[in-house]
C-alpha positions in Angstrom: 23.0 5.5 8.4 19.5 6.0 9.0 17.6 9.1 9.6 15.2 9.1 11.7 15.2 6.0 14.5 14.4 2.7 12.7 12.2 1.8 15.0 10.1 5.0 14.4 10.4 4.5 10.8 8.9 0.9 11.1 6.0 2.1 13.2 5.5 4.6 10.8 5.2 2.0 7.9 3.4 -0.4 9.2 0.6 2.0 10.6 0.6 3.6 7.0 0.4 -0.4 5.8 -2.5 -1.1 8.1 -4.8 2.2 7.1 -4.6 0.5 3.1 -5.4 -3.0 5.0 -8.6 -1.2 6.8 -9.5 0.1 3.0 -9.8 -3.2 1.3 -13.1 -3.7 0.4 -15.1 -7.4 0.1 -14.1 -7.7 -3.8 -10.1 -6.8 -3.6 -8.6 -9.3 -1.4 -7.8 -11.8 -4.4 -6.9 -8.9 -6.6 -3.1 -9.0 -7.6 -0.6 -7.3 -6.6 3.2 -6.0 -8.2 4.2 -8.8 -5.9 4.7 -12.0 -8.5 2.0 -14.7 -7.2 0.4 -12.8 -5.0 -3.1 -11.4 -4.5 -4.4 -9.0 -2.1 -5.0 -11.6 0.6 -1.7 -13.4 0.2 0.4 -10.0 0.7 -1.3 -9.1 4.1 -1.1 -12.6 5.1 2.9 -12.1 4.5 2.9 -9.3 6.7 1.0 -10.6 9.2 3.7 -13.6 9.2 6.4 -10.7 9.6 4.6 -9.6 12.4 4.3 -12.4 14.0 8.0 -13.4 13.8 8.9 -10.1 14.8 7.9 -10.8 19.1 9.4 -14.6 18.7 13.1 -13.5 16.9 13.4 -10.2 19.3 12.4 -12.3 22.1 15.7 -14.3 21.6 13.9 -17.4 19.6 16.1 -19.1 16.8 13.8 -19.9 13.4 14.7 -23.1 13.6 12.7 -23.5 17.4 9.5 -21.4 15.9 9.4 -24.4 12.6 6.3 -23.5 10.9 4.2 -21.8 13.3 3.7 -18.7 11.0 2.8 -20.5 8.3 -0.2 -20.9 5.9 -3.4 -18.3 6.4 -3.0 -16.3 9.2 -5.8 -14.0 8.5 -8.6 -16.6 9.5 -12.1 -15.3 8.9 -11.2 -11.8 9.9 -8.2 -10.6 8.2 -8.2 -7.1 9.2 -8.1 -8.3 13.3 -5.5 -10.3 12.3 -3.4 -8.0 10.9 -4.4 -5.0 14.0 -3.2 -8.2 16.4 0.1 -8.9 14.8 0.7 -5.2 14.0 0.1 -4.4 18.1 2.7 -7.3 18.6 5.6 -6.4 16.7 5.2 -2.7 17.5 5.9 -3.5 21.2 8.6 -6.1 20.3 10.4 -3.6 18.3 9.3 -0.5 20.2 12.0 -1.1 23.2 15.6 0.2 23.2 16.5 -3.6 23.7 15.1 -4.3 20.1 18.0 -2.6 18.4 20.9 -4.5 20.6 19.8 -7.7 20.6 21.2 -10.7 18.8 18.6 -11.7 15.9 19.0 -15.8 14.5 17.7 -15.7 11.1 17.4 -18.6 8.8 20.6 -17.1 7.0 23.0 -16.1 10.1 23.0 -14.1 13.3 22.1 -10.3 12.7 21.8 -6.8 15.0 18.4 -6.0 16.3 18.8 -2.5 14.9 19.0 -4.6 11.2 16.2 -6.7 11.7 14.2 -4.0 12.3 15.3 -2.1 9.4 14.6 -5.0 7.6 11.1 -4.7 8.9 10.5 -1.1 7.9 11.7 -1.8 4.6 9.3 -4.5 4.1 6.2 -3.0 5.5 7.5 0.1 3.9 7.8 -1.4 -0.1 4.5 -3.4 0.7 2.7 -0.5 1.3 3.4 0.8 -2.3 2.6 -2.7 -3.4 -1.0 -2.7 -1.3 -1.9 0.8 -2.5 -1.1 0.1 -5.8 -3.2 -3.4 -5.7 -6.6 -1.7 -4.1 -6.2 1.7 -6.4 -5.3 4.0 -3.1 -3.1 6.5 -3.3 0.6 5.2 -3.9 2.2 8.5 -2.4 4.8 7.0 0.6 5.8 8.9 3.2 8.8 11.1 1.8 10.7 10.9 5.1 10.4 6.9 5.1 11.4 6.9 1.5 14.8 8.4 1.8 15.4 6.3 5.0 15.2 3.6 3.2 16.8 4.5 0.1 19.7 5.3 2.4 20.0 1.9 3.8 19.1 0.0 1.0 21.7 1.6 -1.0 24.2 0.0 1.0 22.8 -3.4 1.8 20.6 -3.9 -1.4 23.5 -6.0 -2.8 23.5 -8.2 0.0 19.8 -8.8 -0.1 18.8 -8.7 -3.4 20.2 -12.2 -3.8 18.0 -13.8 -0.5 15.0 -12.8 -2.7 14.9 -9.1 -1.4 13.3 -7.5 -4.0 13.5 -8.3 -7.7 15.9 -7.3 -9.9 16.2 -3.6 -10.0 14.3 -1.3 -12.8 15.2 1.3 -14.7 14.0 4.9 -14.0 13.9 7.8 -16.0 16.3 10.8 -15.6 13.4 12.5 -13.9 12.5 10.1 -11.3 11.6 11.5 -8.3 12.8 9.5 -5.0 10.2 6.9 -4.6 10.0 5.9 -8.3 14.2 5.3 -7.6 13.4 3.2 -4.5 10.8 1.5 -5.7 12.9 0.6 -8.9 15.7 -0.5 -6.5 13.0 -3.5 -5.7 11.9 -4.2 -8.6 9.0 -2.5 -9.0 8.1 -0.6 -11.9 6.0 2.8 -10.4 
């Protein structure tokens, strides 16, 4: 059960997500991130590509009919419009009541619109640690976000975990506050 409305929890994320992305200086967009094979430039452009999908699934679209569309750089000689653009679009695709009751067609089966957009939030959510961590910003999440998450991934972790969802989890320390749990949930040592 989530705490706060997903969709406000997404919003929430990817705005915090987007103020790191207006931070990145010249010199940081090939610097590497806790993301495995992936600089600076390559985890926005991922985003980005979630953003993008986000209008096309919620609009009814299978992922099968999009093909590769989303694909390859999507940040073009501007990355930071790029990612404003695809950040306006999903926020209005997800921001709708509709968005939650739709029927979503994923590459691995038919899901809610309410879980698709969790699966959003979660993303832009984990990526913001990972894009704060990668440029030096601070890696403080929101604390509300943080335990909405930890409260859905708790239950559906196991189910994702194995679609490449995160890495395998970490282990913490007894005194690990929340986001150091969460964070170790996805394989990310904080």
């Amino acid at each position: 059960m989530m705490i706060i409305d997903v969709r406000e929890a997404y919003h929430r994320a990817l705005e915090d997500f987007g103020a790191l992305v207006h931070r990145i200086g010249p010199e940081q967009w090939d610097s590497p991130t806790p993301c495995v094979d992936w600089d600076v430039r390559d985890l926005v452009n991922h985003v980005v590509g979630e953003n993008l999908w986000a209008p096309e699934l919620l609009g009814g679209r299978a992922v099968a009919e999009i093909g590769d569309a989303f694909e390859g750089d999507l940040l073009g000689d501007d990355p930071i419009k790029a990612f404003d653009t695809s950040a306006v679009a999903a926020m209005q695709a997800t921001g709708g009541a509709g968005s939650l009751t739709r029927v979503v067609h994923l590459s691995f089966g038919d899901v809610s619109g309410r879980e698709y957009v969790t699966e959003l939030f979660a993303d832009a959510l984990i990526h913001t640690w990972d894009l704060a961590r990668a440029i030096g910003a601070d890696e403080r999440l929101d604390p509300e976000l943080v335990e909405a998450c930890t409260v859905w991934f708790s239950g559906a972790g196991n189910g994702y975990r194995p679609a490449g969802a995160g890495a395998e989890r970490q282990g913490t320390s007894s005194e690990a506050d929340a986001q150091a749990d969460l964070l170790a949930s996805w394989g990310r040592q904080a």
